[in-house]
C-alpha positions in Angstrom: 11.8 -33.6 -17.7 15.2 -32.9 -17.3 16.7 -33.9 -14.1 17.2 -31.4 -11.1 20.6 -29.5 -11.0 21.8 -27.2 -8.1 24.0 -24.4 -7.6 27.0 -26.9 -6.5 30.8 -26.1 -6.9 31.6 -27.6 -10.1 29.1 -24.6 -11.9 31.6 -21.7 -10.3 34.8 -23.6 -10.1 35.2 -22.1 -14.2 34.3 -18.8 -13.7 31.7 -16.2 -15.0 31.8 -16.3 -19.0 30.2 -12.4 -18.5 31.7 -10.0 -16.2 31.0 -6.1 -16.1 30.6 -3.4 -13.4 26.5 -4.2 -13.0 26.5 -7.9 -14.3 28.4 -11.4 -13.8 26.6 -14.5 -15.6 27.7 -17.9 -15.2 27.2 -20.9 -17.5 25.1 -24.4 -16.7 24.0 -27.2 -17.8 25.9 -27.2 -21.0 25.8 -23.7 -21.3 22.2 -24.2 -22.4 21.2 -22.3 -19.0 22.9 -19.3 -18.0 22.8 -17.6 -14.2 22.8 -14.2 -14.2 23.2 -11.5 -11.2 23.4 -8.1 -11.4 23.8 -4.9 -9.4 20.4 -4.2 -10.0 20.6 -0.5 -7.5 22.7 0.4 -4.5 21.5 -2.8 -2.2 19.5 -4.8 -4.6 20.7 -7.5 -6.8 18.9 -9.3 -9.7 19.5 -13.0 -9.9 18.1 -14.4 -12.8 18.3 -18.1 -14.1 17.2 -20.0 -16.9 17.5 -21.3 -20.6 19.7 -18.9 -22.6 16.7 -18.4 -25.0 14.4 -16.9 -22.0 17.0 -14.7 -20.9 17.7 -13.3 -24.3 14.9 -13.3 -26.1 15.7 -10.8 -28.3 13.0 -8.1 -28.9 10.5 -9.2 -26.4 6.5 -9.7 -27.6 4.2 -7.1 -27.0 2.7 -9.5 -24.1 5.8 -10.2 -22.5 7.0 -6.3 -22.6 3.5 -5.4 -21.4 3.4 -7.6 -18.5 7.1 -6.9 -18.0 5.9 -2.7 -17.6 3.4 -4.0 -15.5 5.5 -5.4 -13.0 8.8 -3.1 -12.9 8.7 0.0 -13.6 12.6 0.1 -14.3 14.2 -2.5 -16.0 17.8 -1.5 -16.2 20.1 -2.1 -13.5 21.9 1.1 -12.0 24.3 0.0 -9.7 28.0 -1.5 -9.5 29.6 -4.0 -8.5 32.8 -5.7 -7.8 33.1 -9.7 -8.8 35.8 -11.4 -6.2 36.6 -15.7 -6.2 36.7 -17.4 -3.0 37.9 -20.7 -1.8 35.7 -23.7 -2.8 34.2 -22.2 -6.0 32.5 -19.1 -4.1 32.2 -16.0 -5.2 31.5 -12.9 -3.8 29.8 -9.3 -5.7 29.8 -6.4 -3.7 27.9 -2.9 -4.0 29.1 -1.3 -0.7 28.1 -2.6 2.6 25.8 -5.0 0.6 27.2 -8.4 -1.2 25.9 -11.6 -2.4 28.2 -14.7 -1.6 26.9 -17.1 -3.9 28.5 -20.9 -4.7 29.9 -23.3 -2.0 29.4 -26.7 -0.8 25.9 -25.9 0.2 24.9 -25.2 -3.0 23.4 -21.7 -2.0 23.5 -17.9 -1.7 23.9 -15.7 1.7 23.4 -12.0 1.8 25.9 -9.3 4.0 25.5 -6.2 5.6 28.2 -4.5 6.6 30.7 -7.9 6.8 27.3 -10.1 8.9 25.6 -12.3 7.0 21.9 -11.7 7.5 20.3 -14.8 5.4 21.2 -17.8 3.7 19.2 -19.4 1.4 19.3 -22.7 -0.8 18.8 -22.7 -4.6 17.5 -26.2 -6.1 16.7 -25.7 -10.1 13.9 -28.0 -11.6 14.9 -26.6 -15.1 11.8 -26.9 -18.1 12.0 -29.7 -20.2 9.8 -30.5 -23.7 8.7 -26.5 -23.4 6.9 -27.3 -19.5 7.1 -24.7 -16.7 9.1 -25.7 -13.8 9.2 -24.8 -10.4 11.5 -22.6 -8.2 12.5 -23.6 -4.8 14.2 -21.0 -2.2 14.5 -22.0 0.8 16.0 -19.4 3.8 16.9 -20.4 6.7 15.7 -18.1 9.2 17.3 -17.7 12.7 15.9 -18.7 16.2 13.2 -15.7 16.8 14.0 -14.2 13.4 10.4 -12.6 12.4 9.2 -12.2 8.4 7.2 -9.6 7.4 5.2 -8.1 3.8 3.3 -10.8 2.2 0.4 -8.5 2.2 -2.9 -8.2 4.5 -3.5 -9.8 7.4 -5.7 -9.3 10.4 -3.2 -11.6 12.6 -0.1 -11.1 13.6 2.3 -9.1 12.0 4.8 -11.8 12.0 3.9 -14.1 8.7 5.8 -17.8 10.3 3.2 -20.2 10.5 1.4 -19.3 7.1 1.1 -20.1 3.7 0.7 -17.9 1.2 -0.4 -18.5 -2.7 -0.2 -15.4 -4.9 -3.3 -16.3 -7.2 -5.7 -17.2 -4.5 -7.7 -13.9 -3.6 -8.9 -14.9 -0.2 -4.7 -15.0 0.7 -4.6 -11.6 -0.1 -1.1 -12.2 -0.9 2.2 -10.0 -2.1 4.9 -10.7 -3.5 7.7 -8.7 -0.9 8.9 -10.5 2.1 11.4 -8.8 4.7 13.0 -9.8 7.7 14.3 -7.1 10.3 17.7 -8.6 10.5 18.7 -6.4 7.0 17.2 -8.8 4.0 14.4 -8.8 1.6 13.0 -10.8 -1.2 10.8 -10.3 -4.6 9.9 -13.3 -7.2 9.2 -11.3 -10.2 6.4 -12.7 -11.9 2.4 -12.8 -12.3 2.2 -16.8 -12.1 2.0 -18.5 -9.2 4.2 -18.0 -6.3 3.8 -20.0 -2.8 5.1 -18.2 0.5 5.6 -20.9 3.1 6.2 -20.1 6.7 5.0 -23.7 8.4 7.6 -24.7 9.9 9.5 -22.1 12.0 13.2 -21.8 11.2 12.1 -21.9 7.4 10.8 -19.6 4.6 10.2 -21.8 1.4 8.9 -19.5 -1.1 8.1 -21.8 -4.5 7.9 -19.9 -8.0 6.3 -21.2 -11.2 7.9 -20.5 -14.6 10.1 -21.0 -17.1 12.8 -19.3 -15.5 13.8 -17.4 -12.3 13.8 -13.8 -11.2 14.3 -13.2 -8.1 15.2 -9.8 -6.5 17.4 -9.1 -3.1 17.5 -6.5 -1.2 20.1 -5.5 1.7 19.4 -2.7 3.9 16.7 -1.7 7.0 12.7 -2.4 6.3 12.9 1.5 5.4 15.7 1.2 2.6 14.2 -1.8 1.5 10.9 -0.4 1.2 12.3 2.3 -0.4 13.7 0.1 -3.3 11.0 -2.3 -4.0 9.1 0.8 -4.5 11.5 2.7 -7.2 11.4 -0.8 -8.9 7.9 -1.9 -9.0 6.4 1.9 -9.0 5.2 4.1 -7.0 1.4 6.3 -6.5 1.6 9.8 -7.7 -0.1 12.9 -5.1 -3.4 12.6 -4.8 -5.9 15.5 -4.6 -6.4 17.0 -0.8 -10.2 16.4 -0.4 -9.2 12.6 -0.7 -7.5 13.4 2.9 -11.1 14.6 4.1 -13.6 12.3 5.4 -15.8 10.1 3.8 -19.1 8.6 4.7 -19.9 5.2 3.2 -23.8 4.9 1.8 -25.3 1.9 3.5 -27.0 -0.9 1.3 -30.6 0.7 0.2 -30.3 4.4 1.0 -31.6 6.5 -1.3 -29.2 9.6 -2.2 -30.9 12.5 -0.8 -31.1 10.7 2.5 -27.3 10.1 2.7 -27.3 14.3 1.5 -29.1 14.2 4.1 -26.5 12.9 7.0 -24.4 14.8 5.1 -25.8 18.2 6.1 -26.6 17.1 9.4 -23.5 16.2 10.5 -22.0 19.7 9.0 -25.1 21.3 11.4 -23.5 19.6 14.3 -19.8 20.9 13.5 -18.6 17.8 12.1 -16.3 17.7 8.8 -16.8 15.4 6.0 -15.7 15.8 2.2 -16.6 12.6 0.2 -20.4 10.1 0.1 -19.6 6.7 -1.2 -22.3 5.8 -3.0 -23.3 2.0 -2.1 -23.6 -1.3 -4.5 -24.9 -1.7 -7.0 -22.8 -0.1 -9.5 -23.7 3.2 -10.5 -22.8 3.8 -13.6 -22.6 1.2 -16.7 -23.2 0.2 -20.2 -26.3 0.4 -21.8 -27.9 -2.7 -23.4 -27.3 -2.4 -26.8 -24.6 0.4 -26.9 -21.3 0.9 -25.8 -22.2 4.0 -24.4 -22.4 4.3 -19.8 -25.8 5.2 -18.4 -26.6 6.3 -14.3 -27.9 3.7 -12.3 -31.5 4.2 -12.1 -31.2 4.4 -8.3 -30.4 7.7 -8.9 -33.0 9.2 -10.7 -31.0 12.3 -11.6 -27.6 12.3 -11.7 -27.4 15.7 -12.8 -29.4 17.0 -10.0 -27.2 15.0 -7.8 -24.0 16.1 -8.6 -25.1 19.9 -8.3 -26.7 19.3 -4.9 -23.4 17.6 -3.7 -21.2 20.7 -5.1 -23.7 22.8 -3.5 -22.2 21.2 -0.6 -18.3 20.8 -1.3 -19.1 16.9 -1.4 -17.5 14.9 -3.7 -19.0 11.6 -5.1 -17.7 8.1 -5.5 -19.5 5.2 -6.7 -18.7 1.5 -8.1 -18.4 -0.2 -11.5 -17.8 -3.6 -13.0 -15.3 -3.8 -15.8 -17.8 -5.8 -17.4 -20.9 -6.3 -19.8 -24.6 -7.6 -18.5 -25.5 -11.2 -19.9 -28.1 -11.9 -22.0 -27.8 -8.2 -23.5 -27.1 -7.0 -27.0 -24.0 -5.4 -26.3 -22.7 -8.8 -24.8 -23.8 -10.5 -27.7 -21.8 -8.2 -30.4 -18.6 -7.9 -28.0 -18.6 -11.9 -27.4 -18.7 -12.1 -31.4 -15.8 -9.2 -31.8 -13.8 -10.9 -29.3 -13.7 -8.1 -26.3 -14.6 -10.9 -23.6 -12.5 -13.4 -21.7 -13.2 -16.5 -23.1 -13.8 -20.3 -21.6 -11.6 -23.6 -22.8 -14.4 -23.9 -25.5 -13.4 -20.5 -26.9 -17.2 -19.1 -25.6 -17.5 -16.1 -23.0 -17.0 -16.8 -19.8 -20.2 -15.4 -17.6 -19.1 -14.2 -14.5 -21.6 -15.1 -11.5 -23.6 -12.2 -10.0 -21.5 -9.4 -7.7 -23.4 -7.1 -5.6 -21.7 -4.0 -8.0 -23.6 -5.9 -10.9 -27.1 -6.0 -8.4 -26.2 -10.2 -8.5 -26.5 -10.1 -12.3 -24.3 -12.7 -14.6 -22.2 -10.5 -16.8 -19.0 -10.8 -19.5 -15.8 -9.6 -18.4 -14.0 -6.8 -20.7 -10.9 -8.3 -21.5 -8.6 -5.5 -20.7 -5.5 -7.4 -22.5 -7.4 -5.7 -25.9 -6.0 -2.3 -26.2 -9.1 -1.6 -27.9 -11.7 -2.3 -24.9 -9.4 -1.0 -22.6 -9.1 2.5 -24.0 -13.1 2.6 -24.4 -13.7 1.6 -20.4 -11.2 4.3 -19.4 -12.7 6.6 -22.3 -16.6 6.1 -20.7 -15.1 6.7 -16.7 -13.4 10.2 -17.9 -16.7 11.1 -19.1 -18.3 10.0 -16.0 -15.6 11.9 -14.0 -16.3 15.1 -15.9 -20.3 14.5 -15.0 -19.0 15.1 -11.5 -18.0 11.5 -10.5 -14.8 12.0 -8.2 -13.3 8.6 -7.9 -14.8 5.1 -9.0 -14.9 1.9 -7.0 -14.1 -0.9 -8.5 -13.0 -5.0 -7.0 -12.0 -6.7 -10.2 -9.9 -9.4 -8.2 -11.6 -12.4 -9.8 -10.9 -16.4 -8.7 -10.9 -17.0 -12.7 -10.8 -20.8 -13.6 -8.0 -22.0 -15.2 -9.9 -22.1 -18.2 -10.4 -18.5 -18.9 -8.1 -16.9 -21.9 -7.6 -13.6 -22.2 -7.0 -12.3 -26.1 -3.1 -11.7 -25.3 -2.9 -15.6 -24.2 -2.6 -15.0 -20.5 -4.7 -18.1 -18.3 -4.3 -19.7 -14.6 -2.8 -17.6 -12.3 -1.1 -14.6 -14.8 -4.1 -13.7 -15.5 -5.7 -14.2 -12.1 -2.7 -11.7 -10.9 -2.6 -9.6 -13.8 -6.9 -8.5 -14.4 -7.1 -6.3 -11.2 -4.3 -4.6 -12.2 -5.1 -3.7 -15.4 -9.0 -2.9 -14.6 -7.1 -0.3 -12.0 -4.3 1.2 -14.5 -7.4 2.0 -16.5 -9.3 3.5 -14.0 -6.3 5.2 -13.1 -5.5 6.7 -16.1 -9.2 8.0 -16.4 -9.3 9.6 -12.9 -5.5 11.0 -13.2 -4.3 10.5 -16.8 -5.7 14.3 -17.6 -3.8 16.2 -15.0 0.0 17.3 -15.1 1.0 16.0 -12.2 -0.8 13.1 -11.9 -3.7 13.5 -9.0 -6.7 11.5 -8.2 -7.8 8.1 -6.5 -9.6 5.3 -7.5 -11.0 2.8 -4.5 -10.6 -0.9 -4.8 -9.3 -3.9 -2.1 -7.7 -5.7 -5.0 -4.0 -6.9 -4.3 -1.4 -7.8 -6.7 1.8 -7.4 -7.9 2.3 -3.7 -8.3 -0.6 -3.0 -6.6 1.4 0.0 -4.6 0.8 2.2 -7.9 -2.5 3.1 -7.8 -4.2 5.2 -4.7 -6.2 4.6 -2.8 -6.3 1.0 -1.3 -9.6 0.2 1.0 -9.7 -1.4 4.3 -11.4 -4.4 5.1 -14.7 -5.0 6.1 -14.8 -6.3 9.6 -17.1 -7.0 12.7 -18.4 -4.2 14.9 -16.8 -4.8 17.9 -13.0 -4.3 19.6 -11.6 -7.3 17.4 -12.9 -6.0 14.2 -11.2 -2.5 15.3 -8.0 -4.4 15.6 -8.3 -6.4 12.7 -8.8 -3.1 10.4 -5.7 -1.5 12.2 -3.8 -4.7 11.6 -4.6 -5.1 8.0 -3.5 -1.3 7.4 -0.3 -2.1 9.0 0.3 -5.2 7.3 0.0 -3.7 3.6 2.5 -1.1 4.6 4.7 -3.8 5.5 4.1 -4.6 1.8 4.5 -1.4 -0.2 1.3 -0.1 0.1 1.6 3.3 1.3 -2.2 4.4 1.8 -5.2 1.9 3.4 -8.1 3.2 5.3 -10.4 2.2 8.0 -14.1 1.5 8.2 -15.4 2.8 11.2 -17.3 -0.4 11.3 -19.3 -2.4 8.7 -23.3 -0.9 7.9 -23.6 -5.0 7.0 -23.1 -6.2 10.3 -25.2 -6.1 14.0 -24.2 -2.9 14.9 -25.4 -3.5 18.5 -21.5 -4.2 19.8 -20.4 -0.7 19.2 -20.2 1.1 22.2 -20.0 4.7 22.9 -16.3 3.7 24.1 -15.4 1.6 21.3 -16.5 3.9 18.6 -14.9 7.0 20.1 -11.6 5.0 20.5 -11.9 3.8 16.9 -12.6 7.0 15.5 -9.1 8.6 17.0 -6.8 5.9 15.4 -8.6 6.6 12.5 -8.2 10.6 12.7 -4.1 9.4 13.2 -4.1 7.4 10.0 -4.3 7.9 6.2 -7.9 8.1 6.1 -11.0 6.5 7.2 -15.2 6.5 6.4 -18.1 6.4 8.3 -20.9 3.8 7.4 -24.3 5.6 6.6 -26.1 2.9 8.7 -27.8 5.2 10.9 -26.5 2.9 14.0 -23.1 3.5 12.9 -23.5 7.1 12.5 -23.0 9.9 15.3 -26.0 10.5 15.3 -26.8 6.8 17.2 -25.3 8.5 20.3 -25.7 10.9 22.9 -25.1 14.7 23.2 -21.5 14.1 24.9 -20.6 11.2 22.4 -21.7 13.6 19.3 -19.3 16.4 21.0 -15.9 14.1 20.9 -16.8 13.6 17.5 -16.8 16.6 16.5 -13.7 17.0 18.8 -11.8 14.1 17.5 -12.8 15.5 13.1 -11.6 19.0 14.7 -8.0 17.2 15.1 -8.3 15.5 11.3 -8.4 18.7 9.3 -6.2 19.9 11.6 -3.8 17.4 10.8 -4.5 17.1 6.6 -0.8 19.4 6.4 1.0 17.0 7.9 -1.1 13.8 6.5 -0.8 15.1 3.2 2.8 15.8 3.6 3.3 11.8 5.1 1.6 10.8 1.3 3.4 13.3 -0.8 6.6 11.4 1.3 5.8 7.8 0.0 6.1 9.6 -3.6 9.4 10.0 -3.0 10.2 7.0 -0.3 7.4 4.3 -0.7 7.1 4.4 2.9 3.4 3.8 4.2 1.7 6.6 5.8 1.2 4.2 9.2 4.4 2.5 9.9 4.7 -0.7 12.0 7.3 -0.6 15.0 9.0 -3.8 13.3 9.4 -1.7 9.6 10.3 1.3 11.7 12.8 0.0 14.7 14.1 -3.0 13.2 17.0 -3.0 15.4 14.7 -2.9 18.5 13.0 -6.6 19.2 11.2 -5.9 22.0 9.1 -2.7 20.0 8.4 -5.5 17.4 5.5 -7.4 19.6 3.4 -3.7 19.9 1.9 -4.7 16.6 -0.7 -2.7 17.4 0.8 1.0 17.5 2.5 2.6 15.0 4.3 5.8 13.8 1.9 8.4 11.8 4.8 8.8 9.3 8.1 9.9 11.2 7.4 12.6 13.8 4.7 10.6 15.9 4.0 7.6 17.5 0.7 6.1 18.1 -0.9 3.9 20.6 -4.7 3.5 20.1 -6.8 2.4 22.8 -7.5 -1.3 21.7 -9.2 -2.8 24.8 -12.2 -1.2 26.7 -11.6 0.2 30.3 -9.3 3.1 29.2 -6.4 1.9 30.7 -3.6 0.9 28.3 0.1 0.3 27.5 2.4 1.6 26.1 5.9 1.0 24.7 8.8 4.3 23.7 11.3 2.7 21.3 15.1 2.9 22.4 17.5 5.3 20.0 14.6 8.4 20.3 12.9 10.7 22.9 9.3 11.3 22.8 6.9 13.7 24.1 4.0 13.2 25.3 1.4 15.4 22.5 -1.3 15.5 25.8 0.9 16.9 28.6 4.4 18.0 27.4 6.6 15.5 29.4 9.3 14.2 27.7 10.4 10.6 28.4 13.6 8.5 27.2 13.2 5.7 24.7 13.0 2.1 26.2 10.4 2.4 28.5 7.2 1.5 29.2 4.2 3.3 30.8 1.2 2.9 31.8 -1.5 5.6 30.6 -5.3 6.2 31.0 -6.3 8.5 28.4 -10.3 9.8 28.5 -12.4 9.7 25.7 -10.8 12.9 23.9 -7.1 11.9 24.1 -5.1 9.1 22.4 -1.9 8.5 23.5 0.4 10.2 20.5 4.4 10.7 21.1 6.5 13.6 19.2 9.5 12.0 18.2 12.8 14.6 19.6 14.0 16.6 17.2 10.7 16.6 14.7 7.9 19.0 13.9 4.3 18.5 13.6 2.6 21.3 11.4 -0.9 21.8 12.1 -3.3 23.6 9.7 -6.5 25.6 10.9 -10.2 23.4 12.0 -12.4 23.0 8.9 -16.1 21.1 8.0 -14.2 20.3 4.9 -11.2 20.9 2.9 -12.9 23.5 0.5 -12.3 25.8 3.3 -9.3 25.5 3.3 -7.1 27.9 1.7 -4.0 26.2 -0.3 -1.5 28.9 0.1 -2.3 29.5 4.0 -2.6 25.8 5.0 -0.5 26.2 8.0 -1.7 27.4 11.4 0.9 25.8 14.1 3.6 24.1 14.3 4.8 22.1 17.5 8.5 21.1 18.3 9.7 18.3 19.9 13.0 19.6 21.0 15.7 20.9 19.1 14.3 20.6 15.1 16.8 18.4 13.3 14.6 16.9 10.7 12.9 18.5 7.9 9.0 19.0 8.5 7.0 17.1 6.9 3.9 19.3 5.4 2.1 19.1 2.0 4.4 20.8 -0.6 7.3 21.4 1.6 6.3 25.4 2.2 8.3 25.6 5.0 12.2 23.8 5.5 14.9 24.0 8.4 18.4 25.1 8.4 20.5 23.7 10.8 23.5 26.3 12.3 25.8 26.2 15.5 23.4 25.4 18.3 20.3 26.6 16.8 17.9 26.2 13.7 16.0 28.4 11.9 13.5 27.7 9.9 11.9 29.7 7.1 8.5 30.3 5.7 6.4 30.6 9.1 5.6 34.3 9.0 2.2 34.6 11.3 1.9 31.4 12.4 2.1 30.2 16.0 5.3 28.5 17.3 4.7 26.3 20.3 8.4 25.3 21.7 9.5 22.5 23.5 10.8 23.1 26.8 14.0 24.5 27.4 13.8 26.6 24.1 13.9 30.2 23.1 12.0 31.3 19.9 12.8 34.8 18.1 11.3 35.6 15.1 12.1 37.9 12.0 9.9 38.9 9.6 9.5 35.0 7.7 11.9 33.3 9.6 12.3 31.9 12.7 15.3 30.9 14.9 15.4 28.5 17.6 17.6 27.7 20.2 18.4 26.3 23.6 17.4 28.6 26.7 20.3 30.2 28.4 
């Protein structure tokens, strides 16, 4: 092994040996190594370092440039910079507002915005030697009370000091984005294993393995930042509308026509609901001896099925396992053509029984082989044209460091790199057909690039007020990390359903109408129908308000297109320059015209907290308060306490059972104001937009629809525009 080396003064002291507008490369260690950093986008620099052979490679393999693809979906820098010595071999590259200082006595880099430094970070280098990996040390200093968010799911706090983190473990259900309010981010680009440790409290040690180092940074606010890890690493295309609908989850041994059942019940009672998720085991997979998918017999007619759920504007999901039954046929002539992961001996490795397989050992496709990946996503566009409308699949596997993949990936690339490629083809079968892409597919899987694919699940957590927080949490959490779209439960059908309350359920159900989606469980305990009279009526009351809302939800998803920002936004992502809004880590804003702050403890009484640098009014009485303040509220059953954000719009479209009543080109019924428009609405395929003049606004495209005004505004209307301004 060679011995450590660090970025010290004598490296810089010579100069770069490459310098260009996007890129300044420095040699070491002989000029065997090189360092390179470049303007990567407006923000975001690249720094890259390692043996010259790693960083030019020449033309790439087919493995490397496939799990390249698979982690950035752009590769070429697009920015500028400009390359400036200091004193005591420092140097500084700036894109704007945003440099690097990298060099110094300290052997280190800091990051500035706008002239302050907002982190410093030490680089030691364990270069490879005799062909071994080594292993990647950054370690930022973070200030007194400086918080660190991203890192993926949690159910905790918000905040990630005091954890650690390994990318490849699944039960850490780890990310590779870290952010700190203060104006900084970080992304180690790779698939092998990555350590995030936040022990100790001024410190963020985040330890990569490899052969060489890529490591992105990025200056800006959580939002830019967000923003930018999202343009590089990729972004989920539009999803259909009935997605936006709700779904009911089948409960463990339910038989199909009873969950129709539910179904039509609930639509007797006034109560909307677009999607059955049919439970475990998987319901569709390969025969025995042919490579050919078969229905579950569960369902004894899938045909039959599929017309009785179109009969009801119900769309179908249901699970699969990227895999192949033990002890069959078909596992015997795919172990022998090679289309399995394999063990250290070379033999198929047999994963243990998973409630999609019905506890069943099977082989695991090894999606690495173009070949076997092209016939699983070739069998699921069949099954979606039999009338399946999204598939479920977890394909997160805790693969021993002994199973091979075909392509050569092991350990923890492929650990990180299966789920990802089970959901790409799954992906491509529920979306690939369509121009623009549109579709989901349902997994809890996370990895690197994970933000790609919609639709991410919620957890499964306990039936009580700690498991409601815990599902807000982990929503919250994941949009800290790129992921723009994670629902809610409204509990868990495998759990004592005895703690949910009346109270509890009703308050659950509203954060879940505010939010990017959520499901009942079919349990009948867990379903409305476990209540009474006046506890069926809010719900019906509370799924009035979701299809009212699927204009503006839909718009808040076909936003992250463009942005990458999450559809539920924490108050740290979203007023980083306010510290005391970060602590309410349990409301949030429903993209950027409202805040919300569910209910979380029983008694109806709550808290809650109006960022400074906005004004908000209050969506259940029309008072307008200042940002900064706190108040106290007690909401009944039927209200949540939502804020309009001054100078925003919320479009509202008309109540619904489900969204095949709804008619595309007349999906807007209302629109509110919260003062004087200045934004933009947000609203699914921007039908309607704002023009901003002297002392007014008028906005175009809401002929026949109701205006409801702030107060102290006038509204006059001609023919398909409207103008708006202050009362005289």
């Amino acid at each position: 092994m060679s011995p450590t080396i660090e970025l010290a003064d004598q490296v810089f002291e010579t100069g770069p040996v490459v310098m260009t507008p996007s890129c300044v490369e420095w040699a070491l260690h002989a000029d065997e190594w090189r360092l390179r950093v470049e303007a990567h986008a407006p923000g975001v620099f690249r720094l890259r370092c390692g043996p010259r052979d790693w960083l030019e490679p020449g033309k790439p393999s087919l493995r490397a440039q496939r799990q390249a693809d698979m982690l950035l979906a752009r590769q070429e820098p697009v920015g500028e910079m400009a390359c400036q010595s200091l004193d005591a071999g420092r140097w500084l590259l700036a894109q704007g507002d945003a440099s690097l200082e990298i060099g110094g006595g300290d052997a280190g880099l800091r990051l500035f915005r706008g002239g302050q430094c907002v982190a410093r970070a030490h680089l030691p280098v364990q270069p490879a030697g005799d062909g071994a990996e080594g292993t990647w040390t950054i370690d930022w200093a973070l200030e007194p009370g400086e918080g660190l968010y991203g890192l993926g799911e949690t159910s905790d706090s918000l905040d990630r000091r005091g954890a650690l983190l390994v990318s490849d473990v699944p039960r850490d259900r780890c990310l590779p984005l870290a952010w700190s309010p203060r104006g900084w981010g970080a992304y180690l680009n790779t698939f092998d294993r990555v350590e995030h440790d936040l022990r100790t409290g001024g410190a963020y040690a985040a330890r990569a393995r490899g052969m060489g180092l890529d490591l992105f940074l990025f200056v800006g606010d959580p939002s830019e930042i967000l923003n930018q890890y999202t343009a590089l690493t990729g972004r989920a295309g539009q999803p259909n509308l009935w997605p936006m609908g709700v779904w009911l989850d089948q409960a463990p041994g339910q038989s199909a026509e009873f969950s129709l059942q539910q179904v039509r019940s609930l639509r007797a009672q006034g109560m909307g609901l677009d999607a059955l998720v049919l439970a475990e085991p998987a319901v569709l997979g390969f025969q025995e001896d042919k490579p050919v998918f078969e229905w579950s017999g569960r369902v004894s007619d899938w045909r039959s099925l599929s017309a009785a759920a179109a009969e009801l504007d119900l769309h179908l999901a249901g699970s699969c396992i990227p895999g192949v039954l033990h002890g069959t046929p078909l596992f015997e002539e795919w172990a022998d053509r090679g289309w399995l992961l394999c063990d250290a001996e070379g033999d198929p490795w047999v994963c243990p029984g998973t409630p999609a397989s019905a506890g069943r050992p099977f082989g695991l496709l090894d999606l690495t082989h173009r070949d076997t990946a092209r016939l699983w996503t070739e069998r699921h566009l069949q099954a979606v044209e039999d009338g399946l409308g999204a598939p479920v699949c977890q394909a997160q596997f805790d693969l021993p460091d002994g199973v091979e993949a075909r392509g050569g990936e092991t350990g923890a690339v492929l650990r990180s790199a299966y789920p990802h490629l089970a959901r790409r083809a799954l992906f491509d079968a529920v979306a690939g057909p369509r121009t623009p892409q549109e579709g989901v597919m349902l997994s809890r899987d996370l990895f690197p690039g994970v933000q790609r694919f919609a639709w991410q699940q919620g957890p499964s957590v306990s039936n009580d007020w700690d498991g409601y927080a815990a599902t807000l949490r982990a929503a919250l959490s994941v949009g800290n990390s790129g992921v723009a779209v994670q629902t809610h439960r409204l509990g868990d059908a495998g759990r004592p359903a005895g703690t949910m309350t009346p109270e509890l359920y009703l308050r659950w159900l509203a954060m879940g109408v505010f939010s990017a989606n959520f499901s009942f469980q079919g349990l009948p305990a867990l379903m409305p129908d476990a209540f009474d009279a006046d506890t069926r009526a809010l719900v019906a009351h509370w799924l009035q308000w979701r299809y009212r809302l699927l204009p503006y939800v839909a718009g808040i998803i076909d936003d992250a297109v463009r942005t990458g920002l999450p559809v539920q936004r924490s108050m740290a992502q979203a007023y980083p320059a306010d510290p005391e809004a970060h602590a309410w880590d349990t409301q949030y804003l429903l993209g950027p015209a409202l805040l919300v702050a569910p209910v979380m403890q029983p008694g109806g009484v709550t808290e809650v907290y109006l960022p400074r640098g906005d004004a908000w009014w209050d969506l259940n009485t029309g008072w307008r308060y200042e940002g900064g303040t706190r108040w106290t509220v007690r909401p009944g059953l039927d209200t949540l306490p939502v804020f309009g954000r001054e100078g925003h719009m919320l479009c509202l479209g008309p109540a619904a059972q489900h969204t095949g009543e709804i008619n595309s080109a007349r999906i807007l019924d209302e629109v509110w104001m919260f003062g004087m428009p200045e934004h933009n609405p947000v609203v699914m395929r921007n039908k309607i937009r704002v023009m901003q003049m002297q002392g007014s606004s008028y906005i175009k495209g809401l002929e026949g629809l109701r205006i409801l005004p702030s107060e102290g505004l006038e509204v006059k209307r001609r023919g398909a525009e409207v103008r708006i301004s202050r009362a005289r």
